[in-house]
C-alpha positions in Angstrom: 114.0 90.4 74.6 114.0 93.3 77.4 112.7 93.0 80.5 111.8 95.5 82.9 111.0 95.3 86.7 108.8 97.6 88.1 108.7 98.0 92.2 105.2 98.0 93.4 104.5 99.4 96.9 101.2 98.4 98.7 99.8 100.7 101.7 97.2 99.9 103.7 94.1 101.2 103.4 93.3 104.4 105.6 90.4 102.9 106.6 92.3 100.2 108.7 94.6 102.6 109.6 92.1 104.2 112.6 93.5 104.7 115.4 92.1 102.2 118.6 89.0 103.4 120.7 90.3 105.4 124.3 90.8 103.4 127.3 87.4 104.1 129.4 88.1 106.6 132.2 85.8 107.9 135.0 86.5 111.0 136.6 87.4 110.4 140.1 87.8 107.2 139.5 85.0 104.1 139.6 82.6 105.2 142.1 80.5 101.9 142.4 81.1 98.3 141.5 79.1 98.9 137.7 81.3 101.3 136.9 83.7 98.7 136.9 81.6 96.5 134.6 80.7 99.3 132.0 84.8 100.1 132.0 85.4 96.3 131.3 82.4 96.3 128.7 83.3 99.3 126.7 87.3 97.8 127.3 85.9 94.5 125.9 84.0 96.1 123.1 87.6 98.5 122.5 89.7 94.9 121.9 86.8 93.3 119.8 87.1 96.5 117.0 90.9 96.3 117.1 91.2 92.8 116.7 88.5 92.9 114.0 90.8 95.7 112.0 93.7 94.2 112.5 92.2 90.5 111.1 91.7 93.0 107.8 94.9 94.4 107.6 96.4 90.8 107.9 94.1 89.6 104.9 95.1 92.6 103.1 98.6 91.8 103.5 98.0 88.4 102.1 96.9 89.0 98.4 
């Protein structure tokens, strides 16, 4: 009886491998108080997409 062992190497899948939306930015700086709120929204939103991608790659990992 022979046995052979074979490595197998996994990657992740380049569609989880995206890198994270940009940090929202105003020139100038925030001018008024909603440009504080959009920056936290699109911030908010930014987190939301990463932690969404990253929930993937740890389900990926688990198989």
């Amino acid at each position: 009886m022979l046995t052979e062992y074979k490595t197998v190497e996994r990657h992740i899948p380049a569609s989880l491998k995206r890198k994270c939306p940009d940090i929202w930015r105003k020139a100038g700086g925030p001018a008024v108080t909603g440009d504080l709120l959009d920056r936290g929204d699109v911030n908010e939103a930014g987190l939301i997409v990463c932690a969404a991608r990253m929930n993937k790659i740890i389900a990926w990992d688990k198989q």
